[in-house]
N, C-alpha and C positions, 0 to 999 in steps of 0.2 A: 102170735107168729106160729104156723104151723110148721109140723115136719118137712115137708115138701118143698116149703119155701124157705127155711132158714140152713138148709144143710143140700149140700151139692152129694149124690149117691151114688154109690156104684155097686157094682158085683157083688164085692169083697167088703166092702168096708164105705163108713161112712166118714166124710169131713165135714165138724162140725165149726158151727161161725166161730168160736175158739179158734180154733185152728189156724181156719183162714185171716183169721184176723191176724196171729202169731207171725206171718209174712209181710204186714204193715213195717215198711223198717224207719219211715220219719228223718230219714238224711239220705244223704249223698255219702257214701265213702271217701274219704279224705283224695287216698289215691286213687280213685276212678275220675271223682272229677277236677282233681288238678292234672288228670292225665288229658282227659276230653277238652280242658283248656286251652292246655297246652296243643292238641292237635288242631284247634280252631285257632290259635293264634299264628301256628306256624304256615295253616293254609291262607288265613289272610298275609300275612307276610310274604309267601310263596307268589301270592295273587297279585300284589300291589308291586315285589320287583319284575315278575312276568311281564304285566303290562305294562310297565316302564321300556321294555328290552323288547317284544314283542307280544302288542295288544292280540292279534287273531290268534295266539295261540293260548294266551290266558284265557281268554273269552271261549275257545273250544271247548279247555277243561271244564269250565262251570256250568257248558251247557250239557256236557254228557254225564259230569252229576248230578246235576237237578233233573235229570232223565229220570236216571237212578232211584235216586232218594225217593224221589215224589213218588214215582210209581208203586215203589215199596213201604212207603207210610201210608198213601192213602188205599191200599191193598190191605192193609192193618186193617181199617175200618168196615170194607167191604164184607173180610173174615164175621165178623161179629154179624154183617147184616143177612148174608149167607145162612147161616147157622139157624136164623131167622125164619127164614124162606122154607129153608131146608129141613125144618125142623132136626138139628143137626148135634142131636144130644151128647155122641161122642165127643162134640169140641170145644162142650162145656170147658173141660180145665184149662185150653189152650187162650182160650177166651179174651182175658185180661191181656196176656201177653202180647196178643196182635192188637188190640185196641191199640196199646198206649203207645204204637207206631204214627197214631195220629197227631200226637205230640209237635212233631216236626211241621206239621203241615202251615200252622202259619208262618216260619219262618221260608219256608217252600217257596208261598207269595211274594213273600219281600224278596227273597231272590229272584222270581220272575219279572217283579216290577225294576228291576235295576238290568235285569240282562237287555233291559230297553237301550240300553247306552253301550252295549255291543255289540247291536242286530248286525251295525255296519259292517264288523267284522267277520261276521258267519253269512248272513244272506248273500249269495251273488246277485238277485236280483235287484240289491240296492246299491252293488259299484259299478262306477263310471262305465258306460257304454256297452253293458250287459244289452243282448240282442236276442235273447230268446224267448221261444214262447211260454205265456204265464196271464194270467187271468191280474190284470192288474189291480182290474177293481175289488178283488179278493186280497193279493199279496201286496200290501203297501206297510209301510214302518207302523204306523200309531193304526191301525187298524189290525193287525196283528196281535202287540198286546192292547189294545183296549177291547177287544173279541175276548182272548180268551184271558184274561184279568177277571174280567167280568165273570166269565162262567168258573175260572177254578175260585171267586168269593164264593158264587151261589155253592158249588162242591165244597169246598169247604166247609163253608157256615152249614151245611146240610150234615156236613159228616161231624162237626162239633155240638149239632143239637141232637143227631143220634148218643156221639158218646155221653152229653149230659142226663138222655133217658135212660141210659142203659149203667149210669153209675151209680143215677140218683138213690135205688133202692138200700146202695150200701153206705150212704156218706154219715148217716147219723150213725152207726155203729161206728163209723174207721175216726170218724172225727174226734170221740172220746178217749183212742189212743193217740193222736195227733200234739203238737201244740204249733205257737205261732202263728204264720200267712199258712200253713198246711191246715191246720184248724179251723182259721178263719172262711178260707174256701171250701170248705168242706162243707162249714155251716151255712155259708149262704147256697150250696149248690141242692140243702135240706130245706131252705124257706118254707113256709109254709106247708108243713109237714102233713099227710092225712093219717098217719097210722102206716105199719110196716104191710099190712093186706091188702091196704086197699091202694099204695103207693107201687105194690109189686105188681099188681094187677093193672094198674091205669098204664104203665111203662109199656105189659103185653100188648094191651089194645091198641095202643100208639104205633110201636115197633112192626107189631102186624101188617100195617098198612104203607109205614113211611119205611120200613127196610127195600121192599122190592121199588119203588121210586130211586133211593137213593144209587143202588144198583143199578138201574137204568141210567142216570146223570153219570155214572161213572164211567160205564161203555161209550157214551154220547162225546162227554167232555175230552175226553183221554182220547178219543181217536181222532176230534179235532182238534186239539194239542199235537199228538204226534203227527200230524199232517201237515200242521202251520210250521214246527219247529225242526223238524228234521227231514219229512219228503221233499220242502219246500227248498230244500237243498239242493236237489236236484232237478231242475224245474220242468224238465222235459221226464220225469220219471214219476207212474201213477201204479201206485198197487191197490187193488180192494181190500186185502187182508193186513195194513200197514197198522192200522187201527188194534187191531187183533191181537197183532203181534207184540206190539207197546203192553197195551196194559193185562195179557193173559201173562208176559216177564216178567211186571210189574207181583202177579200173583204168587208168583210160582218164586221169588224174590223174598216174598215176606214169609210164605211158608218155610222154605230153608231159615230166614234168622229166628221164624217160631221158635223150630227144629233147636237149633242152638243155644237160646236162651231157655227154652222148656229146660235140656240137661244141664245147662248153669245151675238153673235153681230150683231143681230136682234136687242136685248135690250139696246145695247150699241150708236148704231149709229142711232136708229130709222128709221129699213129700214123694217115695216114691208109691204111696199110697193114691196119689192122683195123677202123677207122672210116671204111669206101670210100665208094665210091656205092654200089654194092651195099649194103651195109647197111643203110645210109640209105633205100635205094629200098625194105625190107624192113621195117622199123622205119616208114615211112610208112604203106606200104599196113595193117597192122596199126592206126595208128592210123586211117588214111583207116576204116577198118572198123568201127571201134568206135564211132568220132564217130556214124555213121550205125546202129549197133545201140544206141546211147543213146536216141539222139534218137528210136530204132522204139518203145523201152519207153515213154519218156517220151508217144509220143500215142496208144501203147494206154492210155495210163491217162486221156489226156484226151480222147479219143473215145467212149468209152461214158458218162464222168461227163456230158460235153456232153447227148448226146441221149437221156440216162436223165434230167439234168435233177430228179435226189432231192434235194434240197434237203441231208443231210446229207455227200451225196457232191460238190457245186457250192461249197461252203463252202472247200473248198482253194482256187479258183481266185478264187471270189469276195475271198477276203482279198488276194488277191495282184495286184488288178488295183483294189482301192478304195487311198483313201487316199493315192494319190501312188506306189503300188509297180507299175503295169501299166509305165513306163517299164524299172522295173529289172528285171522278169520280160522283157520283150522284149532286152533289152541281156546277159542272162544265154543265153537260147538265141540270139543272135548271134553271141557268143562261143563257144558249145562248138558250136554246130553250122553256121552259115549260112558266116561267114569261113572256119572250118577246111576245110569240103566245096567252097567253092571256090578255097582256095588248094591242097585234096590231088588236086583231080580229075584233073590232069595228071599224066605217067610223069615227067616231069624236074624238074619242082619237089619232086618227093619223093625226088630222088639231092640234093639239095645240102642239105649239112648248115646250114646256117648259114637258110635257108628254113626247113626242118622247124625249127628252134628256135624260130626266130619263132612259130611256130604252135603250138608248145608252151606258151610263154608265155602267148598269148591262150586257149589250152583253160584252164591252171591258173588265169587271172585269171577266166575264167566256171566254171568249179568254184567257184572261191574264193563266188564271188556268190552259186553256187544254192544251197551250203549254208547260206549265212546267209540267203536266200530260204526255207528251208525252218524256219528257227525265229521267223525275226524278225513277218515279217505274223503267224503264230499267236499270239504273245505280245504284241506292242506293242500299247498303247492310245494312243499319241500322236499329234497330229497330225503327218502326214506321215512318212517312213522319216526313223529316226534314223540320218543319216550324217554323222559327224561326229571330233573330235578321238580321241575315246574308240575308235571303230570304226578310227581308223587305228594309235593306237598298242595296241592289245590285238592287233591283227595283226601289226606290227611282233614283240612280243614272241616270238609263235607262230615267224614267221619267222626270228627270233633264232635260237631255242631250237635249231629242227629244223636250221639251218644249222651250227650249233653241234654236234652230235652227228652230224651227217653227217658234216662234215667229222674230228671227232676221228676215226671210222670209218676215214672213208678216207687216213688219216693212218695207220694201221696195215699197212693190206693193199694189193695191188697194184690197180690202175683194171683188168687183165685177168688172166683164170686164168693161174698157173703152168703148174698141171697141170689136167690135164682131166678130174674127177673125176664128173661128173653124164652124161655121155651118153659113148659113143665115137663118132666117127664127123668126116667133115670138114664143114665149111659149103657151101655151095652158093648160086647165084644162083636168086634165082626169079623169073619170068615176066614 
């Protein structure tokens, strides 16, 4: 094992597979996850009296979390393939952390295959005597999800044989700290082992090629997802950028809980040898960037709707500003973009870690809102935004769930690479 490949480097200072390994923790926290239990239990409870009392508004919520979630787990994985692409040495250490957002992603599926039995409550185009125009042979119940069923297995199963390439270099080391089913998977995930050089090296060659595919499948899949499940809302209503807007949220979603969980366990492990200012000041500007390429897509699409003024293209904004919802349309881009761009503006608030989390928090809390911005006005016919008990514990659950699978994740494998099997090269500070 050479230098290069067995220790992650920087500037300043070197982490060596020691190290990194010393972050393996081999359990769950007692109370993390009888807390994430508890918040899945209470969101299923939440969910199953909702729909007893009112099915279309339970079925709302789940489908502006599964927005959420998905777009923000499978965002995890794109991170890693990026990096890839990008040759993206800087995010070496962030690395681990976005991956194991993939976690969630098959539980993601099973909730997609089950919101098949509440289409009827969100589609208009599947209740009685609906008379508008829509491509039928396109929008029909079981052709909906059996389309994109299908396509988030092949995204999926694509993003689970990247994370398998990209962990494999480390699992004979994490495995010998491990015991148990942690062990046991570890070791089968090391089969047929070739040696630690020539296993770090097969991963590059692979990664090379299947990262920019997978990144492809994810633009493709995700802006037919968001087309089938939420434009399809409004069925007289066509954006180009609808696609865009989905899964660049979805990015810019998982960057902020990087952001968050980096300073978790920064403070926890004392690494801020890998989690510096630097980093941090790099991991800002990134997100300082995004906040602001969001927020460009989001008024290209509402600057031509404004002064083209078509009455079936004004209906998105219109729903979203009648009824009591122009408050939560305003308090949604507050949060992902007015607060964020001016707590990033400056060089020094974006080196301290515990600042950029704060502001990771506030982006994921207005994600959180636009996705349900994006189903709720389309669907509700009630007076005023229903915000209420149901909308808190149906999220609760979501957040269970995903803390839940996060954490069993990173309960296996190390918070930083062993070995450095996605790019060669050292990190650097940038500008």
């Amino acid at each position: 094992m050479t230098e290069e490949h067995s220790t992650l480097s920087a500037d300043t200072s070197v982490v060596s597979a020691e190290r990194a390994l010393s972050t393996v923790h081999g359990r769950i926290s007692g109370l993390a996850g009888l807390l994430w239990l508890a918040a899945f239990a209470i969101g299923v409870a939440g969910f199953a009296v909702a729909l007893g009392s009112d099915p279309q508004r339970a079925w709302m919520n789940v489908w502006g979390n599964f927005l959420f979630w998905t777009a923000l787990a499978q965002a995890g994985v794109i991170f890693a393939a990026v990096l890839v692409v990008a040759k993206g040495h800087w995010g070496k250490p962030f690395r681990r952390i976005a991956e194991a957002t993939g976690a969630f992603l098959p539980f993601s599926l099973i909730i997609f295959l089950l919101m098949y039995f509440g289409a009827p409550e969100i589609f208009p185009w599947m209740k009685p005597g609906f008379e508008g125009h829509i491509n039928r042979d396109w929008l029909t119940h079981d052709g909906v999800f059996i389309r994109n069923g299908i396509l988030l297995a092949i995204l999926f199963g694509a993003s689970w044989y990247f994370l398998r390439l990209s962990l494999r270099p480390d699992a004979p080391m994490i495995a010998q700290k491990q015991t148990g089913w942690r062990k046991a998977m570890l070791e089968r995930l090391s089969r047929g082992w070739r040696g630690d050089e020539e296993e770090a090296e097969r991963a590059r060659s692979i990664l090379a090629w299947f990262a920019p595919v997978l990144i492809g499948l994810w633009v493709i899949i995700f802006s037919l997802l968001s087309f089938d499940l939420t434009m399809s809302l409004m069925p007289s209503f066509m954006s180009m950028i609808w696609g865009a807007l989905y899964f660049v949220g979805g990015w810019l979603s998982m960057l902020a809980i990087v952001a968050f969980l980096a300073h978790r366990y920064k403070e926890h492990y004392s690494l801020e040898d890998v989690w510096g200012k630097w980093e941090f000041h790099d991991l800002g500007k990134l997100i300082f960037a995004f906040v602001i390429f969001w927020s460009y897509i989001w008024f290209s699409q509402f600057l031509p709707i404004w002064y083209g003024n078509i009455g079936r293209e004004t209906q998105f904004f219109e729903l979203r500003v009648d009824n009591g919802f122009k408050p939560l349309l305003w308090a949604q881009m507050t949060l992902i973009f007015f607060i964020p761009f001016a707590l990033l503006l400056w060089r020094k608030p974006k080196m301290r870690s515990r600042h950029l989390a704060i502001v990771g928090v506030v982006i994921l809390l207005g994600f959180w809102l636009e996705r349900w911005m994006q189903v709720v006005p389309s669907v509700w016919k009630g007076e005023g935004p229903p915000l209420g008990w149901q909308e808190l514990t149906i999220a609760l659950g979501f957040l269970g769930l995903f803390g839940l699978s996060y954490s069993l994740y990173q309960s296996v494998m190390a918070k930083i690479p062993v070995q450095e099997a996605l790019i060669i090269g050292e990190r650097s500070r940038g500008p």
